[in-house]
C-alpha positions as CSV (number, residue, x, y, z in Angstrom):
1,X,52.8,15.4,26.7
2,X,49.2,15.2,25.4
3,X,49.9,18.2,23.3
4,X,52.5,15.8,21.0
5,X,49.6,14.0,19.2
6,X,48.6,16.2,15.7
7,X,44.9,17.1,15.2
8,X,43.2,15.0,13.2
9,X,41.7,16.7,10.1
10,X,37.9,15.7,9.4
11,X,37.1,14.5,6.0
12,X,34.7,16.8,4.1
13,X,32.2,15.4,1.3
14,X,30.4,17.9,-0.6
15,X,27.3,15.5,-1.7
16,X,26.8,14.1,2.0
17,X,27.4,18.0,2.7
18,X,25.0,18.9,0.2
19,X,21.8,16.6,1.3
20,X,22.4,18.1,4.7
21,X,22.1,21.2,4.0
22,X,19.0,20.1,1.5
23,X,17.4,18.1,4.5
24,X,17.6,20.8,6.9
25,X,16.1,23.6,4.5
26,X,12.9,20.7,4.2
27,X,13.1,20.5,7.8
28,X,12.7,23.9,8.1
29,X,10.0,24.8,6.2
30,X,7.6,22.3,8.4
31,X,8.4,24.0,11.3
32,X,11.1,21.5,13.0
33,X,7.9,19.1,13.1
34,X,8.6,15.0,12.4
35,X,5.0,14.8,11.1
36,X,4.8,17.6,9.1
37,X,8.2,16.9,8.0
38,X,7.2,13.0,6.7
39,X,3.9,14.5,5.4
40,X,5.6,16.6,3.3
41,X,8.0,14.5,1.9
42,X,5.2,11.6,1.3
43,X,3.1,14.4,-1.2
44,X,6.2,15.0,-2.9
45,X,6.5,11.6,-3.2
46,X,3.4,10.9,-4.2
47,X,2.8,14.0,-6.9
48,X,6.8,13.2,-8.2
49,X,5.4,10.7,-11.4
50,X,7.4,8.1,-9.7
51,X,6.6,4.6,-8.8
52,X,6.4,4.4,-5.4
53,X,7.0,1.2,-3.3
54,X,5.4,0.4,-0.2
55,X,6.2,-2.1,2.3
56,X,3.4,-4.6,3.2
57,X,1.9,-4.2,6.5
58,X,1.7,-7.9,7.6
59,X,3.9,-10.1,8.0
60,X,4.8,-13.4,6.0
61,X,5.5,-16.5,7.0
62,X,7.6,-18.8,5.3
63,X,6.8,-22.8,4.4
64,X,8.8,-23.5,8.3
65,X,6.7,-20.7,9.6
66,X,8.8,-18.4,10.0
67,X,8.2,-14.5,10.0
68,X,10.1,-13.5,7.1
69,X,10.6,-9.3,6.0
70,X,7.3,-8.6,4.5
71,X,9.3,-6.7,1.0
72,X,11.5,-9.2,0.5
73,X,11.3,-12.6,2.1
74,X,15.2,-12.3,2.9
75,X,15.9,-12.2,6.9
76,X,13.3,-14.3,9.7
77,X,12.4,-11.6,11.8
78,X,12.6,-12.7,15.5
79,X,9.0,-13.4,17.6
């Protein structure tokens, strides 16, 4: 009986397909290595004539006091 159900078929995307093959070509260029890896990415970033946004590194509170998301003000962030 658990030979009557039909195999399920997986649903392929070629873009999600696509940047996973892209991601794990970057990947391997720095040697498997998360640092490396972020580095890299971050100089290409950086050198792509882009603006770049950066998230603020302290966080804001609102007029209750509140800590709110530092990019956005949307979302209290729990203490």
């Amino acid at each position: 009986m658990d030979n009557d159900r039909s195999p399920v078929e997986v649903w392929h995307d070629p873009i999600v397909a696509e940047v996973r093959q892209v991601r794990e070509a970057l990947f391997a260029e720095a040697n498997y290595d998360i640092h490396e890896f972020c580095r890299r990415l971050s100089a290409r970033q950086e050198g792509s004539g882009h603006s770049v946004v950066k998230r603020g590194s302290t966080p804001i509170e609102d007029s209750l006091g509140e800590v709110v998301h530092p990019t956005s003000g949307a979302g209290k962030v729990p203490r």
